[in-house]
Each structure stands twice: as structure tokens, then as C-alpha cells.
C-alpha positions as CSV (number, residue, x, y, z in Angstrom):
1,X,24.4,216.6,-91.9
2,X,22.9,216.6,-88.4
3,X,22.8,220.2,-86.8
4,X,23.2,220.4,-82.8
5,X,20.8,222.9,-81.0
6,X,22.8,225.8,-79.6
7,X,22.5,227.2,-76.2
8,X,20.7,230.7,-76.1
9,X,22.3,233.6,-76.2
10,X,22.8,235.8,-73.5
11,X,24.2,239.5,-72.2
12,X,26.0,238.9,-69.1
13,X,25.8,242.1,-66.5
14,X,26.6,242.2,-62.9
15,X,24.0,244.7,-61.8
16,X,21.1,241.8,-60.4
17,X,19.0,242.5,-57.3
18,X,17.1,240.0,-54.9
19,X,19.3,237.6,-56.2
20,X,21.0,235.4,-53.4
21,X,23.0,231.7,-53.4
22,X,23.9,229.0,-51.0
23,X,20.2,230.4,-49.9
24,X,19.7,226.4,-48.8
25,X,22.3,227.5,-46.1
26,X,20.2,229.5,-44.2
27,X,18.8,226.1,-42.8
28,X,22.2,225.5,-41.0
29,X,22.2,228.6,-39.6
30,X,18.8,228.6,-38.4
31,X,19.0,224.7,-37.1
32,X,22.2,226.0,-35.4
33,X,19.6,228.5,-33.4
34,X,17.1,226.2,-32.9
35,X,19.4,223.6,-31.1
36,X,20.9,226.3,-28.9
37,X,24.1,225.8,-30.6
38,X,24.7,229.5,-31.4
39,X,23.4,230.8,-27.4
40,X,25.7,228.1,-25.9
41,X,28.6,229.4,-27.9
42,X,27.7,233.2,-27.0
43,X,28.0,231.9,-23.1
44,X,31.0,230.2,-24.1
45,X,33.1,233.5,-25.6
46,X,31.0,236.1,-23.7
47,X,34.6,237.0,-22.5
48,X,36.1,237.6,-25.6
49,X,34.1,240.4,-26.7
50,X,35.9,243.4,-26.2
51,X,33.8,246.6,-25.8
52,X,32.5,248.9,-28.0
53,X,31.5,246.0,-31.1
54,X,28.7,244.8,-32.3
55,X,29.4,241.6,-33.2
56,X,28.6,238.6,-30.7
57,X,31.7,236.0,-30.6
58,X,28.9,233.2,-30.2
59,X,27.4,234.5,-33.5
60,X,31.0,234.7,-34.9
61,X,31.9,231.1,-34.4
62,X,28.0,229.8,-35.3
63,X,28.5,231.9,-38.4
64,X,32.5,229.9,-39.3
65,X,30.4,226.8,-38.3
66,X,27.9,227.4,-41.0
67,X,30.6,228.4,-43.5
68,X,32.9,225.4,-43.2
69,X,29.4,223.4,-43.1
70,X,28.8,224.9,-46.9
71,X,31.9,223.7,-48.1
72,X,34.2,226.9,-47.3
73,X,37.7,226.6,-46.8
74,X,38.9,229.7,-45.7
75,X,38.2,232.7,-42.9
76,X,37.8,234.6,-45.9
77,X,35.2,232.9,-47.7
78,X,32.8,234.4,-44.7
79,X,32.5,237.1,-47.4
80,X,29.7,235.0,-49.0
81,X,27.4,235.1,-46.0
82,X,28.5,238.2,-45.2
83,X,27.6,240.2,-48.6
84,X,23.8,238.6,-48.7
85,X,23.0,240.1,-45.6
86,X,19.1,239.5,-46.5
87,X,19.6,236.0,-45.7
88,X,22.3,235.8,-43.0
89,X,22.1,239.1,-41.2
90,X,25.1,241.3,-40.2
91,X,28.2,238.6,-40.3
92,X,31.6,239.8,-38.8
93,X,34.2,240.6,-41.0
94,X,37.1,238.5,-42.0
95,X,40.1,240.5,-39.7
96,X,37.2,240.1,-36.4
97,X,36.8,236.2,-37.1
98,X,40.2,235.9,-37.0
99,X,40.4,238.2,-33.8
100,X,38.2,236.0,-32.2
101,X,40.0,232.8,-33.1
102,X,43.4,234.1,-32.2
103,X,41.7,234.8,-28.4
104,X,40.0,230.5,-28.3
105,X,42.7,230.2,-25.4
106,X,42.6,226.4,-23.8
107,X,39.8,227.7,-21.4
108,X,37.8,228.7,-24.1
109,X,38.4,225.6,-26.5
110,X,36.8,223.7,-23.6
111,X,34.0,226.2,-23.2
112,X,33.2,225.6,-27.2
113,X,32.7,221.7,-26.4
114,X,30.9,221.8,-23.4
115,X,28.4,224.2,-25.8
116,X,28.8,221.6,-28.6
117,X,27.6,219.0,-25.7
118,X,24.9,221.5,-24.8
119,X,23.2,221.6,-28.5
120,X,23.9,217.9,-29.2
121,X,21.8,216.8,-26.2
122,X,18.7,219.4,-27.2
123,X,19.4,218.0,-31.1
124,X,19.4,214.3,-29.7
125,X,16.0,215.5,-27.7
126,X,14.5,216.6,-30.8
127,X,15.4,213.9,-32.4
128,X,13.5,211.9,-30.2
129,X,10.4,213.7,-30.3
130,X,10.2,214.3,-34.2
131,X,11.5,211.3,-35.3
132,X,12.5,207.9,-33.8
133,X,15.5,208.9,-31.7
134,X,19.1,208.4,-32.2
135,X,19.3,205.4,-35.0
136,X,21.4,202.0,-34.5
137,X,24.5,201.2,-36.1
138,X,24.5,198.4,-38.2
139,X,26.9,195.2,-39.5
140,X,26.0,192.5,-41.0
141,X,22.3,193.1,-41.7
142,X,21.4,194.0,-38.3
143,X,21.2,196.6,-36.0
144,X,23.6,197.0,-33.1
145,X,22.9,197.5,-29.8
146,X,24.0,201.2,-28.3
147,X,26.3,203.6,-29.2
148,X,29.6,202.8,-31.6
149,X,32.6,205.2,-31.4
150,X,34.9,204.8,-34.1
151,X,38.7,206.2,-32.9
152,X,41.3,206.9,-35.9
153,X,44.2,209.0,-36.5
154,X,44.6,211.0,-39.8
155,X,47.6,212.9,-41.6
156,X,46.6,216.2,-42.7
157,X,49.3,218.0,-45.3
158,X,50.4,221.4,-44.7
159,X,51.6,223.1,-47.4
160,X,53.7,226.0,-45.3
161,X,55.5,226.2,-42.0
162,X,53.0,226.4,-39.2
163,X,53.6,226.1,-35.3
164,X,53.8,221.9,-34.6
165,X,53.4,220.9,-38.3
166,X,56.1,218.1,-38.3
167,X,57.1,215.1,-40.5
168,X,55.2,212.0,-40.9
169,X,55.8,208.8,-41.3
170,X,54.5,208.8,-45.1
171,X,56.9,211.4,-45.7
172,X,55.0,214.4,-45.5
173,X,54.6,217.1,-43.8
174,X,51.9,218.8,-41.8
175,X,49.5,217.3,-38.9
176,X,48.4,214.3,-37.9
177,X,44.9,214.3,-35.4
178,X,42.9,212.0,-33.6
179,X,39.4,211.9,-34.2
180,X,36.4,210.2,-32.8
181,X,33.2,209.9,-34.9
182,X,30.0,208.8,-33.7
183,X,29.1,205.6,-36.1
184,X,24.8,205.7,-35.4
185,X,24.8,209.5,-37.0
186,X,27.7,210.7,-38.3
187,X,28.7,212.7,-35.7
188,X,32.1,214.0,-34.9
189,X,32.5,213.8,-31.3
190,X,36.0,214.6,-30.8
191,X,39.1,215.5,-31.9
192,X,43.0,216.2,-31.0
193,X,45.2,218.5,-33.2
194,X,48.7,216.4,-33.0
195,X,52.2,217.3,-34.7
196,X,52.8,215.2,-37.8
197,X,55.4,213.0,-36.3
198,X,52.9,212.3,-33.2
199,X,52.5,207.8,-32.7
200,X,49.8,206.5,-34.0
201,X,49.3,204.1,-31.0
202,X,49.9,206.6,-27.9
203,X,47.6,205.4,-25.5
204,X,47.4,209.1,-23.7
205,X,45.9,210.1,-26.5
206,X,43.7,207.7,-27.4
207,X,42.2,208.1,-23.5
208,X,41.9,212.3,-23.9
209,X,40.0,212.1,-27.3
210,X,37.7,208.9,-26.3
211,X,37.3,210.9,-22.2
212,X,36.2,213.8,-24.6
213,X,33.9,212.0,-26.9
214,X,31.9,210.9,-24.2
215,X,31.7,213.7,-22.2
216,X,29.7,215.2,-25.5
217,X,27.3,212.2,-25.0
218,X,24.7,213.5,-23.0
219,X,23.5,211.5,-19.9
220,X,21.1,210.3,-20.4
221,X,22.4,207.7,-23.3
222,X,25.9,207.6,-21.9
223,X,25.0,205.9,-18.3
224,X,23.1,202.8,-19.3
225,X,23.8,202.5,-22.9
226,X,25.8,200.0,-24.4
227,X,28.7,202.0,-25.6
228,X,31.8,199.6,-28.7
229,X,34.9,201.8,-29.1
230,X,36.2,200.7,-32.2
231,X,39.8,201.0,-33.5
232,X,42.3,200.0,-35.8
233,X,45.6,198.5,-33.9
234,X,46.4,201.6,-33.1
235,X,44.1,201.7,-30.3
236,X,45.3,198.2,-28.8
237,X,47.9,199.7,-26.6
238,X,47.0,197.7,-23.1
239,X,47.1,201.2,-20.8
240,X,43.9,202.3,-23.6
241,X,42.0,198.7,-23.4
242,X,42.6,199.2,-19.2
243,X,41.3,202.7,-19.1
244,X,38.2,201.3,-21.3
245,X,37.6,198.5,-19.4
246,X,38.0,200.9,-15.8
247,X,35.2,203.2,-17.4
248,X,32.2,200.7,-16.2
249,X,33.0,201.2,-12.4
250,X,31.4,205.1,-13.2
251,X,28.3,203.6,-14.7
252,X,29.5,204.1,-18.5
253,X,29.5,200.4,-20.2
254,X,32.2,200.5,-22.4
255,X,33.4,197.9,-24.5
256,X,35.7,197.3,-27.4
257,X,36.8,196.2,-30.6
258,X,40.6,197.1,-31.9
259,X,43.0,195.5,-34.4
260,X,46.0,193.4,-33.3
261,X,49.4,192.9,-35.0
262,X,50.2,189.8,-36.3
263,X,52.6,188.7,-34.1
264,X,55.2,185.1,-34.5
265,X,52.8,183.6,-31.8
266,X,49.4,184.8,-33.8
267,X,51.5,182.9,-37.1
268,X,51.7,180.0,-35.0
269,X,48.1,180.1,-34.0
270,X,47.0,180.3,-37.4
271,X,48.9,177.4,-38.9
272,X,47.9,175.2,-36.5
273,X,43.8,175.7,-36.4
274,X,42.1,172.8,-37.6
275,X,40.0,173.2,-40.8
276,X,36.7,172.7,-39.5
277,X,37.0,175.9,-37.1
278,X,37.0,178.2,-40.1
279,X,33.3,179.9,-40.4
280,X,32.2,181.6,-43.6
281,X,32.2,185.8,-43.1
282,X,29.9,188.1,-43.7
283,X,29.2,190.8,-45.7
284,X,27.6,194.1,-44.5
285,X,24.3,193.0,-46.2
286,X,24.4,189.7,-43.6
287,X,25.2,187.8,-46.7
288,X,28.2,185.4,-47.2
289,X,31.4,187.1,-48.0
290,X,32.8,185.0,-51.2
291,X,36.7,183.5,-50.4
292,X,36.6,185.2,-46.8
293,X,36.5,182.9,-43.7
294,X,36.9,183.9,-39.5
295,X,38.1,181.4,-36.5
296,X,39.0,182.3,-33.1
297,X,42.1,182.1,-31.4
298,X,41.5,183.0,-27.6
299,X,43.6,180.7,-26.0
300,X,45.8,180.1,-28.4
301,X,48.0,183.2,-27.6
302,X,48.8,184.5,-24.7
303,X,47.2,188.7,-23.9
304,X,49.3,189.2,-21.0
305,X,48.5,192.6,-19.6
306,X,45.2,192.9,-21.3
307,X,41.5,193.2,-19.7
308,X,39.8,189.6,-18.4
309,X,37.6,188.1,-21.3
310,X,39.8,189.6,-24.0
311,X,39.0,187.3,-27.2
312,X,41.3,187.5,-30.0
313,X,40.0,186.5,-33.7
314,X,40.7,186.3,-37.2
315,X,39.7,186.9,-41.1
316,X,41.6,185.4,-43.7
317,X,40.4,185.6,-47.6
318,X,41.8,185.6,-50.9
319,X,43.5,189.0,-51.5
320,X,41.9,191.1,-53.7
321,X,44.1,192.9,-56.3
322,X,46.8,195.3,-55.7
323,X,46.5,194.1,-51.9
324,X,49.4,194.7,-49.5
325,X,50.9,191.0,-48.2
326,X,53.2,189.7,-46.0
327,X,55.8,187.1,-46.3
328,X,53.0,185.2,-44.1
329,X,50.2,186.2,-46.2
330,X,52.0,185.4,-49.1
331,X,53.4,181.7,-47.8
332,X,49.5,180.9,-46.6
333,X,48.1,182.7,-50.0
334,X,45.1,184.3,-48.1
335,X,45.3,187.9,-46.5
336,X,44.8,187.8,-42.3
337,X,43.3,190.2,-40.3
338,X,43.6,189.8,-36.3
339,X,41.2,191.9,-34.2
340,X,40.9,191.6,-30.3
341,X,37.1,192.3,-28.7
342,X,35.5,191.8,-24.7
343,X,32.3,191.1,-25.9
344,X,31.1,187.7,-24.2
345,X,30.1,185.2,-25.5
346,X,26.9,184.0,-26.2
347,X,26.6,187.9,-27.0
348,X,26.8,187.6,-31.0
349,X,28.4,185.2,-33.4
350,X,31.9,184.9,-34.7
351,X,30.9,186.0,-37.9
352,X,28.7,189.1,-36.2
353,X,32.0,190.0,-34.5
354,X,33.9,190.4,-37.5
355,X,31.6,192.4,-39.6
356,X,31.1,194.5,-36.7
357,X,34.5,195.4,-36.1
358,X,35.4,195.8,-40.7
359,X,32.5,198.0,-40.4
360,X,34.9,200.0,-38.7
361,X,36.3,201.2,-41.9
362,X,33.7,203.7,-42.3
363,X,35.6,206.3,-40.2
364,X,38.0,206.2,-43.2
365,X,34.8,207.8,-44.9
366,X,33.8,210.0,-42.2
367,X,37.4,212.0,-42.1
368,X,37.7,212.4,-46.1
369,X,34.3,214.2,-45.4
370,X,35.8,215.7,-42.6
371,X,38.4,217.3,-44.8
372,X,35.8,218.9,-47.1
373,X,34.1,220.4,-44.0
374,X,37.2,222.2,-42.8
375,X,39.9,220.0,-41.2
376,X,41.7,219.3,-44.5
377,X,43.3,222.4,-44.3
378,X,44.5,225.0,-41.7
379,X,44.4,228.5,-41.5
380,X,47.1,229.8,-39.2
381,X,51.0,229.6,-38.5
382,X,49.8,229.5,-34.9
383,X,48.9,225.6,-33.4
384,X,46.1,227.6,-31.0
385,X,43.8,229.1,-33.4
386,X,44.2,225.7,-35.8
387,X,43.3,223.9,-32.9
388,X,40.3,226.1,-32.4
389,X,39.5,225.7,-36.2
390,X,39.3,222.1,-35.8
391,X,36.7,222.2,-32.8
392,X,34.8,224.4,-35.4
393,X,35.1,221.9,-38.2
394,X,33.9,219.2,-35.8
395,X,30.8,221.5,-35.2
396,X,30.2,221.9,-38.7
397,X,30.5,218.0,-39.4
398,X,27.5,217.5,-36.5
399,X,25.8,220.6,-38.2
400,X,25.7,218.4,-41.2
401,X,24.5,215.0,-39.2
402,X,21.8,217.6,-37.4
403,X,20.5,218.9,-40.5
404,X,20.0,214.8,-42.0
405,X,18.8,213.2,-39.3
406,X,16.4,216.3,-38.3
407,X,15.5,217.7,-41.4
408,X,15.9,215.4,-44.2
409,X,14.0,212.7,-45.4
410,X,15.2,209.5,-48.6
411,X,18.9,209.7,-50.0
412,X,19.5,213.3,-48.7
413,X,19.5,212.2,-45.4
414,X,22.5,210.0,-45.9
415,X,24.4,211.9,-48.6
416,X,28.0,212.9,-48.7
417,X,28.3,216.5,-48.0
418,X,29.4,217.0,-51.5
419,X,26.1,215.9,-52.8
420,X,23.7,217.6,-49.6
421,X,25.6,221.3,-51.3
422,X,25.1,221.1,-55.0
423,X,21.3,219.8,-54.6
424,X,20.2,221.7,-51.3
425,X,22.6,223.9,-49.8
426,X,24.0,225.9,-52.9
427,X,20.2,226.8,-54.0
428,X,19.8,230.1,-55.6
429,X,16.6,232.2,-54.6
430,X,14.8,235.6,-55.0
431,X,14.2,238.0,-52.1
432,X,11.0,239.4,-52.5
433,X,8.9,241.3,-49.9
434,X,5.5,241.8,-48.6
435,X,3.2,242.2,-46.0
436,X,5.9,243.2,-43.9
437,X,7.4,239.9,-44.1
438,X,10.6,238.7,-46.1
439,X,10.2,235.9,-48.6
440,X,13.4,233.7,-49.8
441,X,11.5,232.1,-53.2
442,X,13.7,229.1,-54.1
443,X,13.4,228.7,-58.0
444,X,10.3,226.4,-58.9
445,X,12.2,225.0,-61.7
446,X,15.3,223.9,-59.2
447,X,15.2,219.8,-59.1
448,X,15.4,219.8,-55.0
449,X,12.8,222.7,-54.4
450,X,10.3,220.5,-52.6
451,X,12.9,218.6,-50.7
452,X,14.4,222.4,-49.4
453,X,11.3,224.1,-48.9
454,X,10.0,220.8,-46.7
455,X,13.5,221.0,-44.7
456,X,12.7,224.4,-43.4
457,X,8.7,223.4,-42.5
458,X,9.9,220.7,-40.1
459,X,12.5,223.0,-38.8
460,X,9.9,225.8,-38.0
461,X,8.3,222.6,-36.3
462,X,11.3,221.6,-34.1
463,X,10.7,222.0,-30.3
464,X,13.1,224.7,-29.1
465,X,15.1,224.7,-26.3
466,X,14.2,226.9,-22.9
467,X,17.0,229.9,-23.0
């Protein structure tokens, strides 16, 4: 008989001192400082401060940012900032954050993202002066040119009656938003708090949130940069690809790349290509996607209504397992996929233009990380202050993308969230003190020591913003 080595034994006593966790979340909250993020909010509430407190509303909102960032899901869980105050400093309490979101009136919601702008152009500066500048998208094995904004809708389940929470068309109940991510970094650009039963395909609000996305790129990339917006079909509506299209007569060039319903004429279209107009596709890797072919149809259908140079083309493979088919699909035995794009020819290949636009898929992954980082659940009854929690969520998704991009160097600077908290974040460290300083020891023995302690060396580093 083998016997197992046992674990030691051990007296279990709540009475430790100098002892703090998430201590690896002190680097959001000072990265938050050092891009002005936490000043530009303070200008942004200055007005909700009511006399007599201590407690700055910028600070406030920086310190929920930080929270959600950590993986809190609640006001409440500001308790675990607020009860290491060696680390964190004086944090509100939970009743005077939720004061302060109760008074984010419209005003002030656009206040918050003009701030957000504010610290995302002094992050994107740092960025290029520490590192090499904001990085390219890629698809297919290569880099993209520009900027890529990826628009898509999500449903978010509420699990009590709140103010808007409606129906949706999966049978649920709860909201349904509309969020723009920036593609290059990560970045959540914008977003639109909708009732459940909101269209997926309402052009209005496709315009708002895109209008607002850019607005939060700063100038000096969004006049002159090449800028794909990137959407399932539910961003073909013709009024959305016009407004697009209108957008390079203010200096912003704008293109896109959206899904397209398979329509009787598409059908027709399809049947009638001739073989040797199929290409082979592409997978992300630039390699060749096994069963998985692409062909143009521009002017094969007719896209009345839609922008000049609209080019409309298709994917058809063999359906993978568990796959959901059409009658079409089914009588042709392959799986289609129609997409429409303005990118000229002679600007990319077929097969380029495809991969591009799957890679699109990736803002599925971006809003399940999303939901982890605050917007998969909402606090209030009240639409206002959940509106105002998702701006805050948003901020804590681009605190995330700051902290990678900036700070980070190898597979933490493109982890999930989930993975960046249990090695980095949720450290535990001692508080010691001496020569009149205050030193956070992270354990020597903790795997992702180096990596943390090396985060907050380059953001002592970081050029800081004039105030």
C-alpha cells in the first residue's frame, strides 16, 4: 500500500496584519492616474459633488472603474478596495457610489466619454512613445491597414424587473445593447443601453454608437487613417452604409464590411456561378481553409439603394457539425455566407476580403469578456444609472486594453481578463514600512512576481500628462 503525502496542518485565525489581496490592482488604479483618466472624470462630475464631503466623484467613478476591471460585479464589492486602504486610499462607501450614479444625468453620461476620449488619446500617446504605437489588426496572416471597428448587438438577461428590460427575441428577458469594440487593441469604444425587444438592424442606432466610437478616436488617427466598420447583417441597413459612406466628406475615411441576407436573387446568383470562379479561403493563419471556397457576385444582384462600388461576395464550405442550414444550404450541401464590402479593387484579394470580414467574429469574444468586466449584469431598477454603469464597464474594458498594451509584455498582454486576475491582479502582498516610504512586497514565491513587479517599473516610466 502506497501512502499519499498530506497537506500540513494548520490553525486558521482572522487576526493578520500587513496582509493585502488583489494588491496587482493597484496598477489599474495608478495607470488610471497616469493617463489622466481619473482628473478628466473629476472635471467631468465636478458638479455632482454636493458640499460638505470628502469624497471626489472623479475618484468615485475611477475607483467603480478599477473595481469592475478586477472582476467585481457589484457596487458593493467596492468594500474590497475600500477596507485595504494601505493600498487604495480612502474609497467612498457603497450608499455615496450609488449617490453618485443615481445623479450620471444625460449631461453627465456625455461628460464621462468625452473624459474616456481625453485619457485614451494620452494612453494612445504613450503608447507611441514606449512602445510601437497603436498595433494593426490582422486576417489572414497579415496586418491590416488602419483602424477596424467591430459593431454588434448583445442580449443581456435580467433576472428582476428593471426600468426598459423588455423581451427578446430568444425568449428572454432583460437588455439588449449595442457595442462597438476597437479590433487593433481591444478597446471598447462605445456602447448603447437598449430595451430587450430593441431591432437588431435599426440603422439609428447603429449611426449613434459608430458617431460615438469615433468621436473617442482621437484626431490625430481618426482624420487620415484608414478606418473598416465591420458588422454582422445587422448593420447592412442602406440608411447605416449611406451615413458611412457620407462620413469621408469630413475627412474621416470610412469604409465597410457587413453581412447580407441571402435573398431568392443571392440563391439564384449562387447556382448559376461557374465552377472555375470559386477561390480557395483562408484561414486566419493565411493558410488554406480545408472544404471552404469564396466567389464574387457584384453584378449578379442588384444593391439598389446602396453606396457606389458596393461589392457583394460569398463563402460556402462544408458544414461543420451541429451547423444551422437552410433548405438552400441543405439542397446545395455546403453552408453560404454573403457579405457586402466598398473596398476597391485592386485593394486586397477575394480571399483577403473574406478573412477579413470572418475575423469579425472576435467581437463575439470581446462582449463575453465584456460581461465579466461589468456589463453582464445590472445594478439598478432605474435605466439611467444602468446606463451610466455600462459607460463604466466600457472604461474598465479599455483599463484592461491600457494596462496590456502599456504594461505588459508575452501571453499577458493578450490574456482573457479571467486569466490577467488570477496571475496578476489578485496577487497577495505584505505592507511593510520604512524610511518613510510604504512598501507593497508581492510574495517571492508567487509564479507572476517578476512579470507584476516589472508592470509597475514601466508604469513609474510612463510619460504623464500636463494637468
Amino acid at each position: 500500500m502506497h501512502t499519499t503525502g498530506s497537506r500540513p496542518r494548520l490553525v486558521v485565525s482572522a487576526d493578520g496584519r500587513g496582509v493585502v489581496n488583489h494588491a496587482g490592482s493597484r496598477l489599474l488604479a495608478d495607470l488610471a492616474d497616469a493617463t489622466g483618466l481619473a482628473h478628466a472624470f473629476g472635471d467631468a462630475l465636478g458638479r455632482l459633488r454636493p458640499r460638505g464631503t470628502s469624497h471626489d466623484p472623479g475618484r468615485i467613478a475611477a475607483d467603480l472603474v478599477v473595481m469592475l476591471a478586477d472582476g467585481g460585479e457589484a457596487i458593493a464589492d467596492l468594500a474590497l478596495l475600500r477596507d485595504q486602504p494601505e493600498v487604495f486610499g480612502p474609497v467612498a462607501s457603497t450608499p455615496t457610489a450609488w449617490r453618485l450614479l443615481a445623479g450620471i444625468d444625460p449631461a453627465a453620461l456625455a461628460a464621462l466619454r468625452s473624459a474616456r476620449a481625453a485619457a485614451r488619446e494620452v494612453a494612445w500617446l504613450q503608447a507611441g512613445e514606449t512602445r510601437h504605437g497603436i498595433p494593426a489588426s490582422k486576417a489572414g496572416g497579415r496586418e491590416l491597414p488602419g483602424l477596424v471597428l467591430d459593431i454588434d448587438a448583445t442580449l443581456v438577461t435580467c433576472h428582476s424587473e428593471k426600468e426598459h428590460a423588455a423581451p427578446t427575441y430568444k425568449h428572454g428577458f432583460g437588455y439588449h445593447p449595442l457595442l462597438c469594440f476597437l479590433d487593433n487593441t481591444g478597446e471598447a469604444l462605445a456602447g448603447m443601453l437598449r430595451p430587450g425587444n430593441a431591432a437588431a438592424n435599426t440603422a439609428a442606432d447603429h449611426i449613434s454608437v459608430l458617431d460615438a466610437a469615433l468621436a473617442q478616436i482621437p484626431d490625430a488617427h481618426r482624420h487620415g487613417t484608414e478606418i473598416l466598420i465591420r458588422a454582422d447583417s445587422a448593420g447592412s441597413a442602406k440608411a447605416f452604409l449611406a451615413h458611412i459612406r457620407a462620413l469621408r466628406s469630413s475627412g474621416v475615411r470610412t469604409s465597410f464590411s457587413v453581412g447580407w441576407s441571402i435573398t431568392e436573387p443571392v440563391r439564384r446568383a449562387i447556382r448559376h456561378l461557374p465552377r472555375q470562379v470559386w477561390h480557395p479561403a483562408l484561414e486566419q493563419d493565411g493558410s488554406l481553409r480545408a472544404g471552404a471556397e469564396v466567389a464574387e457576385l457584384t453584378g449578379l444582384v442588384d444593391l439598389p439603394g446602396l453606396p457606389e462600388g458596393t461589392r457583394i461576395i460569398v463563402r460556402r464550405e462544408r458544414p461543420h457539425p451541429g451547423a444551422q442550414l437552410t433548405l438552400f444550404d441543405l439542397d446545395e450541401g455546403m453552408r453560404h455566407q454573403v457579405f457586402l464590402t466598398d473596398t476597391p479593387y485592386g485593394q486586397g484579394s477575394l480571399q483577403l476580403l473574406e478573412v477579413r470580414h470572418r475575423a469579425h467574429t472576435r467581437v463575439e469574444d470581446r462582449i463575453r469578456r465584456g460581461k465579466t468586466t461589468g456589463f453582464g449584469r445590472f445594478p439598478s431598477r432605474h435605466f439611467q444609472i444602468n446606463a451610466a454603469w455600462l459607460e463604466l464597464s466600457l472604461t474598465a474594458i479599455d483599463l484592461l486594453a491600457w494596462t496590456q498594451a502599456l504594461l505588459l509584455e508575452g501571453e499577458l498582454a493578450t490574456a482573457e481578463p479571467k486569466k490577467l486576475r488570477y496571475r496578476l491582479l489578485h496577487a497577495a502582498a505584505r505592507i511593510t514600512r520604512g524610511g518613510r516610504r510604504v512598501h507593497l512586497r508581492i510574495a517571492a514565491t508567487w509564479p507572476w512576481c517578476h512579470d507584476l513587479a516589472t508592470a509597475f517599473t514601466r508604469l513609474q516610466a510612463l510619460p504623464r500628462p500636463i494637468t
